[in-house]
Every structure is written in C-alpha cells, then in structure tokens.
N, C-alpha and C positions, 0 to 999 in steps of 0.2 A: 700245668693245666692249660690247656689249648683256650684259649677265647676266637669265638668265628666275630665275622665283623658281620654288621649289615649294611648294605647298601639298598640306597633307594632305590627299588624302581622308577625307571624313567619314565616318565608324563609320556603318556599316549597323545602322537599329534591330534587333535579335532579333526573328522572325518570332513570329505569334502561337503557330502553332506548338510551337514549341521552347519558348517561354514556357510555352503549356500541359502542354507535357510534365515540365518539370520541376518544376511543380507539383506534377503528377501523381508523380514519382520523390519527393518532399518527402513528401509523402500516405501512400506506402506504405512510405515508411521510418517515418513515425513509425506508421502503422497496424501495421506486422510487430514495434517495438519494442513496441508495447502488448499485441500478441498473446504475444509471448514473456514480459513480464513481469506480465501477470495469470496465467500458467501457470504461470511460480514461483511465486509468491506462494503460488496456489492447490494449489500440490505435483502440479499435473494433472505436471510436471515434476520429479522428485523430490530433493533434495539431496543429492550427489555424481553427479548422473547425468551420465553423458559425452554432449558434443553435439557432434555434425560437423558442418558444413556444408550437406554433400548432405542427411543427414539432417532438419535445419530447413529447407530447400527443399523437400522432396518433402513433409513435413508442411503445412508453411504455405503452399505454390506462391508463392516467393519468389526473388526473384534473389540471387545472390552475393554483389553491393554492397552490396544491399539489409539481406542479413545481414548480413554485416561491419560497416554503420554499427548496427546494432540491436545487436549483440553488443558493440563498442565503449562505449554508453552502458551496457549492463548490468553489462559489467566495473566503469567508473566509481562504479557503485552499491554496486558488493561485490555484485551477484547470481550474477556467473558471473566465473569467471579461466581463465587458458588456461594448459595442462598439456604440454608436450613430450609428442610421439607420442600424446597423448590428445586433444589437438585442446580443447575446450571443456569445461568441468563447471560444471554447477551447483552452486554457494555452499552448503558442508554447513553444519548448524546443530550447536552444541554446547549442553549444558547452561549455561556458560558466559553464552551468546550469549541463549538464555532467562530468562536471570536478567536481564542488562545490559538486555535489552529493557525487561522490565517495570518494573525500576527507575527505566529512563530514561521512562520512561510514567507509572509513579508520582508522578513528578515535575512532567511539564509536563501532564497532562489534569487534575490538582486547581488547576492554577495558573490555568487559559485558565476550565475551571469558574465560579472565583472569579470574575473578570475580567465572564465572561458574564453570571453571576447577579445584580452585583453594578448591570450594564447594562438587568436586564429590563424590559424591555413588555410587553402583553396580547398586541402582535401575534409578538412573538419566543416568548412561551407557546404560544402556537397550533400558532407553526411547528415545534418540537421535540414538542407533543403528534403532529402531524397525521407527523412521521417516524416515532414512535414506532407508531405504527395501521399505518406501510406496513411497519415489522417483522411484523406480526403476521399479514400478506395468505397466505393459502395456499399460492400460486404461489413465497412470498420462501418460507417454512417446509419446502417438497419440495425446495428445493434448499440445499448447506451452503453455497455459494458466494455466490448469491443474498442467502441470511441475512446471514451476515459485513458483505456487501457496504453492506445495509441497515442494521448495526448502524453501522460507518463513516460513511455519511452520517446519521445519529441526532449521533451524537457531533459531527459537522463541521457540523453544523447547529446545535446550542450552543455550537460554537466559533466560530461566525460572529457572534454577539450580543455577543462579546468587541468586536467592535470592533477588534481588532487585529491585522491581516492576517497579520504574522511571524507572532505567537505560533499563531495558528490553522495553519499551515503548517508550524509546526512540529510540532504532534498531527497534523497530518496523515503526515508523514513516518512518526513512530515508530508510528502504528496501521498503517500499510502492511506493517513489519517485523514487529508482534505479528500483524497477520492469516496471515504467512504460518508461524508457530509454533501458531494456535489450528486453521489447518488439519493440519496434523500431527499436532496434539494430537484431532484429530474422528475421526482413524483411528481411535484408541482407547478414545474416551470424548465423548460427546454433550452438547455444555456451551450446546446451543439455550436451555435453561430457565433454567439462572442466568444467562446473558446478558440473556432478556428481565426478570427479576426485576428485576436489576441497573439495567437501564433504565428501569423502571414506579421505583424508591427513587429517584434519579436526577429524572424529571419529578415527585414527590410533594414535594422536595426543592427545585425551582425554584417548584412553586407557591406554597409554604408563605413563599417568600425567604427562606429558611434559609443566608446566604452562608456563614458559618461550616462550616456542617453539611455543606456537599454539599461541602469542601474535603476534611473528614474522611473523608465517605463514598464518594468519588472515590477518595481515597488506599488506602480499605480495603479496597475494591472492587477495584484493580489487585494490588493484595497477594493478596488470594484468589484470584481467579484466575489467578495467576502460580504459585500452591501446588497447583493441580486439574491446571492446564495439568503442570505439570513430574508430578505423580505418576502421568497419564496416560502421558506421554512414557517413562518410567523403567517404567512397568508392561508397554508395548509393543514394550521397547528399541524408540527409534526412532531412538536421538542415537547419536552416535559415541562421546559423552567420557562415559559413563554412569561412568565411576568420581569422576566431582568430585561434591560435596555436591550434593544436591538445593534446599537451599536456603542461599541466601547468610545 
C-alpha cells in the first residue's frame, strides 16, 4: 500500500503591498507619538488635561490604533495615565516633581559637562559655538518652543563631545522633563535671557578649558534656574501641590 506524503505548501511571500503599508502604519504611529508628545512637553496640552480618544483623532486625523499604540508608550513614560470614566489625562506636575527634575539635572549635565570639556577639540568648540549662534537666529527667539528647543540641542551638542553615548542620553532624557516645566514656567515669567546668558558663561567656559569651573558653573546654573523656574511657577499658581516648600 502506497502512503503519499504531504508536503507543506510554501508561505506565500507578503505582497509588496501589505509590506508597504505597514510601514506606512509604523510611520504614523511613531509620527502621532511624537506629535502628542512634543505637545506635552510643550503644555500646547496642559497637565491634568483629560484626553479621549475621539478627541486626539479629530485633532491629530489619527486612527484608533494609531492612538492607542501612541498613548501606550506615553503612559510608559509617566506623560499621560489613564483615569476610570475620564478616559486619559495628562501627567500633572507638582512642586515636588520641579525640584526632583532639576536636582536630577543638577547632577548629570555638570557630570557629561566635565567629561565633554575634559575631551575638547577646536573642531568640538566650533560645533557648540556655531549652536549657540543658531540660539540667537530670530526665527528660534519669536518662538518659546523653537528657543527651548534650540537650547536642548546647544546642551546635547556638548554632550556629544563627552564621548559617551549613555551618559549623553541620559541629559538627554532629564532636559526633555525640565523642558516641559520651563514651558510652564514661560506662562509666567520669560527666562529667554538668562537662558542665553547661561550659554554664552557655558561656551566662555569651554574655551578658556576651565574643566573644573564649568562643573561648578553647570551645577550653579541648574540651581538657579530651578529657583526662577519654581518662583515663577508659585507666583502664577500653576502647580497643583503649591503648599510644599518651594525649595528643597
């Protein structure tokens, strides 16, 4: 008696198609995450604001999915948590969470500083000069967003001279959390000028190879401005937990 055998049919490759498309689904999930979370950041979405669904579709002209995987990674972050019968809100900030920020800031941008400083070249002076000039462009200055935005890449551009991919990535993280506290803080007080101050002590600092100094003056620098941010904040009740000390 004969026995036949079977053989599997072979897997049909994915049409180009389908490949394209879900590219395309790939693309504007991460494009609808990056839209919703440079609008926290920037309080364009304000802290405790409640978000539906429908609501981030008809804003963003987004799919369901689409949302759900973007609001999934937001939660992950502590930007947004999801509320019984409130549907989503945006991550309030306390005094608390102002202070931890800049602490933990205080910490690692005089560390990465060092690190940078201690690695310079003429070509790495350039490159933190020539950021520091695209602060000052008129176009970055009419807008707060813009500016911040430009101040970020200033800083992450002498966090690259470090040499040290973590630790850059890690100033990077915590300047995303304080950007979205100095926008808050812009509601009530315009801190465009000691920002750029700040920067100009900062590049005077790197040319001089002052490594010592610019540890200091990094460290000083997050202090003060964590003391303008917070009396701004408290001047315009903006925080929830306005009854804890203003300063740690």
């Amino acid at each position: 008696m004969k026995t036949t055998k079977l053989t599997a049919e072979p897997a049909r490759p994915a049409t180009v198609e389908a490949t394209a498309l879900s590219a395309a689904d790939v693309l504007r999930r991460e494009q609808a995450y990056e839209q919703l979370r440079n609008d926290i950041i920037a309080c364009v979405l304000r802290p405790g604001e409640a978000l539906t669904e429908k609501q981030i579709g008809d804003r963003y002209l987004i799919k369901k999915a689409t949302i759900r995987a973007a609001l999934a990674r937001l939660m992950q972050e502590g930007l947004v948590r999801s509320e019984p019968r409130r549907g989503y809100v945006v991550a309030t900030l306390s005094l608390r969470d102002v202070n931890e920020i800049f602490d933990v800031r205080s910490l690692i941008e005089p560390e990465v500083f060092r690190v940078a400083a201690s690695n310079m070249t003429e070509r790495g002076l350039e490159d933190i000069r020539l950021a520091a000039k695209k602060v000052l462009k008129p176009e970055t200055l009419r807008s707060q967003i813009a500016f911040l935005a430009a101040d970020r890449a200033f800083r992450l551009a002498l966090a690259e001279l470090s040499g040290n991919l973590r630790l850059a990535h890690l100033l990077d993280q915590i300047l995303d959390q304080s950007a979205r506290v100095l926008h808050l803080g812009f509601k009530s007080r315009d801190f465009t000028q000691l920002i750029i101050a700040q920067q100009k002590e900062l590049v005077l600092a790197c040319e001089a190879g002052d490594v010592s100094g610019i540890v200091k003056l990094a460290r000083s620098q997050c202090l003060y401005l964590k003391k303008q941010v917070l009396e701004a904040l408290l001047a315009g009740s903006k925080l929830q937990d306005v009854n804890l000390q203003p300063f740690a």
